[in-house]
N, C-alpha and C positions, 0 to 999 in steps of 0.2 A: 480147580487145580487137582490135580493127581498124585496119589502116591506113585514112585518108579523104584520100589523094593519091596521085596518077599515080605509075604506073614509067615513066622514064626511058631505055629500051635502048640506046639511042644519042646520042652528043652532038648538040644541035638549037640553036637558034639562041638561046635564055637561055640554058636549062642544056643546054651545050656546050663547044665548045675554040677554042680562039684563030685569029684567022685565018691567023697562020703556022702552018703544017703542021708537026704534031706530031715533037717529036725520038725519033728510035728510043733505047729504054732498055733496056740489057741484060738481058737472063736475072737475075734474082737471087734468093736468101732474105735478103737484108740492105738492110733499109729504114732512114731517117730520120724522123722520124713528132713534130711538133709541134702543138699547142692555144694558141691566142690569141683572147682574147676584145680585139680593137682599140678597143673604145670608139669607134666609129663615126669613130675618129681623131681626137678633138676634142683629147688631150694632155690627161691629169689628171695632173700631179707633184706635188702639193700638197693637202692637204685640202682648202685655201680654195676652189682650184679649181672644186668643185664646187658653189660659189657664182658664184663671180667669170666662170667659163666655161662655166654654167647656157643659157646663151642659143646655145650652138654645137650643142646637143638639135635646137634647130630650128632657126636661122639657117644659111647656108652661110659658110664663113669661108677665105680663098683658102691660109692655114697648114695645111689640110687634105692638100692634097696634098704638100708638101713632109714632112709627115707620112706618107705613104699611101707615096710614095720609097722612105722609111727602112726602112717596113716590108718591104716588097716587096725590097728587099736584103737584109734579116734572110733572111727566105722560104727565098730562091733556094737555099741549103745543104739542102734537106728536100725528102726526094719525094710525102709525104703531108701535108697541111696544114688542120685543121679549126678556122674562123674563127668566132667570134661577136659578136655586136652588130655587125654590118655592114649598108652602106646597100645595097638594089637599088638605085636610083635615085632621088631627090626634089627634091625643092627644095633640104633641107638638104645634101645633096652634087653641090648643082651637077646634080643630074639624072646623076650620073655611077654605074654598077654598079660599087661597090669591089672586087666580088669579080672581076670581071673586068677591072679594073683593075690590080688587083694579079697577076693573072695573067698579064697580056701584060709587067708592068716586073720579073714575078719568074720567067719563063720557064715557065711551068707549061701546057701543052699544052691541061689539062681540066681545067674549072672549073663547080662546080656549087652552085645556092643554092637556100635553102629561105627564100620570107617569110613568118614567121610572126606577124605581125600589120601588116597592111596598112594605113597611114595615108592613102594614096591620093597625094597631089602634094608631103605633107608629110613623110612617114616611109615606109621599109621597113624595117623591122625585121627581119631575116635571119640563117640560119645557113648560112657556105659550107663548099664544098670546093675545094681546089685540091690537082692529081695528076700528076705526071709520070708515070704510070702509064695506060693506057688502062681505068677500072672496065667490067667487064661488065654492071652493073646499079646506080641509083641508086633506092631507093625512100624518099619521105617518109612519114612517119607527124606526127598531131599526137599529142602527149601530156594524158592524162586532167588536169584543172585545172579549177576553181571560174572563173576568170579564163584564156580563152582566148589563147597567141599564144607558143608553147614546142614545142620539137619536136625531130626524132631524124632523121636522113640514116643510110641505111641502102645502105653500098656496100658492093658487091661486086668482087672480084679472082679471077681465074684459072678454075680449072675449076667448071662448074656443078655437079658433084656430091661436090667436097671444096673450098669459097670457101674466102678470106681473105676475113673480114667486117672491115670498120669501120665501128663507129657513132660519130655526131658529135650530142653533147647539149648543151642549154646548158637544164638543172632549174630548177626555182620558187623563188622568195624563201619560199615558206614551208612548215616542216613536213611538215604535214600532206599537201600537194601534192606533197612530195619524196618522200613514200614510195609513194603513189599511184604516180607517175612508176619512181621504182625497180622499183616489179612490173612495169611493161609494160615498163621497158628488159631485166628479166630473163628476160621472156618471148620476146624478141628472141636475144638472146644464146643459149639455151640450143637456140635451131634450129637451133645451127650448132658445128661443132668449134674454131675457128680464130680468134679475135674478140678485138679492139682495142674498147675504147671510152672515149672522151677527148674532154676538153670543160669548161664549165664546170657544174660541180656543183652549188656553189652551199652548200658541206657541206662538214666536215671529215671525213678519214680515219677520224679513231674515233667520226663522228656514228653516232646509229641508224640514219638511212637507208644510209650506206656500208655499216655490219653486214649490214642486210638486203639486199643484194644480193649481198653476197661469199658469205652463206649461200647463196643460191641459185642459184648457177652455180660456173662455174667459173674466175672470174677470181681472179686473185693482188690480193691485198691490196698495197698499193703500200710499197717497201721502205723511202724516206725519207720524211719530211715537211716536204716541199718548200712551204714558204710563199710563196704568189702573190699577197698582198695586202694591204693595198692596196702598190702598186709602190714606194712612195717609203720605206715600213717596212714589209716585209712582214712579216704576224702571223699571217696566215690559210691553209693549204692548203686552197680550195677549186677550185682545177684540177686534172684528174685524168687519166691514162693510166693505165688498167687492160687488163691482155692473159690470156689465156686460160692453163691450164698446159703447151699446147702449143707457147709462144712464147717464146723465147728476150729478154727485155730487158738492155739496159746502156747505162750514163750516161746514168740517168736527171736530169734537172737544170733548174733555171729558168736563164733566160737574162738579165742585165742590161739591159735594153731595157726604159725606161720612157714609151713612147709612148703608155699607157695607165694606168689606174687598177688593171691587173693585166699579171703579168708572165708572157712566154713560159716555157710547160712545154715540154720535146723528149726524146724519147729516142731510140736505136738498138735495133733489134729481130732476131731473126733466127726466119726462119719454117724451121718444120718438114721435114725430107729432102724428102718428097713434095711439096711445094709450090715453087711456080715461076713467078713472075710476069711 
């Protein structure tokens, strides 16, 4: 399988960094490292919600942003941050890039987004990054799917010939499409020693797709099962941080921030002697 979207080498004027100049970030192997899928920030705390506040999909609603705040304060604590269901720009958000939005009110230097299904003036559909860390490389890929607009951010950190990869996934509603999607995220994965990947799944820990991928690389099976949904009872662990077994994880944890119909996954990581970001 193939990537079918641009490398990225340097931050450019979308996928880029904020117009204040980037804060210098220490030498380190000890990152913070979060996944939140925001709900394009419409605020689901209630089932009914998803009735009753059906119309914030597409309408813009000015609670948006006082939402997008909250988040962007959560943020600020994390140097690695992979966003899903976020707006580029539309109608429904005011025409405003969340993800860069939330970049400039969460301090994060570089920010980077992928739209994977383009609605044109009414939706973007996107998956971000945001990094207090300067990546050496951002590469999209879309992901195999009956129903196209799913996709993988594939960054890069530190030396070219031994990365720190992060990939950022937000998988299909169905099946069949999840496992599809799990071989090309494993196929990913397995180029590289060093590799983080988190996001929404879309799956539970002991689905067959999670099996099939743990089989085939070398990521760690996740040690809790941390329930991300829906936020207001959570029942479901389908948020995921999975790290390689050369990556040191701890406090792994969801976070109580229900700005969303899923709730923030984080953990603390420590990367391997030779690695140095």
């Amino acid at each position: 399988m193939s990537s079918t979207a641009p490398q990225y080498e340097h931050p450019g004027i979308l996928h880029g960094h904020t117009a204040a100049p980037p804060r210098p970030h220490p030498e380190t192997r000890r990152l913070r490292l979060l996944s939140y899928n925001i709900q394009v920030g419409i605020t689901s705390s209630r089932f009914r919600h998803y009735l009753t506040r059906s119309w914030r999909h597409i309408l813009p609603h000015t609670g948006s942003f006082e939402n997008l705040n909250q988040i962007a304060g959560m943020l600020s604590d994390f140097d690695i941050v992979a966003l899903q269901e976020v707006d580029a720009g539309s109608f429904r958000s005011f025409f405003i890039n969340q993800i860069e939005y939330l970049a400039r009110r969460g301090g994060f230097p570089y920010w980077y987004f992928q739209t994977n299904r383009n609605l044109g003036r009414f939706a973007q559909h996107s998956n971000g990054l945001l990094s207090k860390i300067d990546p050496q490389q951002v590469t999209e890929h879309k992901l195999p799917g009956v129903i196209p607009g799913r996709g993988i951010m594939e960054v890069r950190y530190g030396r070219p010939d031994n990365p720190f990869v992060v990939l950022l996934v937000h998988l299909g509603l169905g099946r069949r499409a999840r496992l599809r999607q799990m071989e090309y995220v494993a196929e990913i994965a397995n180029r590289y020693r060093h590799v983080v990947v988190m996001g929404d799944f879309n799956c539970r820990a002991n689905s067959p797709e999670m099996a099939r991928l743990l089989r085939s690389t070398s990521l760690c099976d996740p040690e809790e099962e941390l329930h991300t949904f829906p936020s207001w009872r959570p029942s479901r662990n389908i948020d995921h941080i999975l790290v390689s077994d050369t990556i040191k994880a701890e406090n792994i944890q969801t976070l109580p921030f229900t700005l969303s119909d899923h709730l923030p996954i984080a953990v603390d990581i420590e990367l391997p002697e030779e690695l140095r970001l």
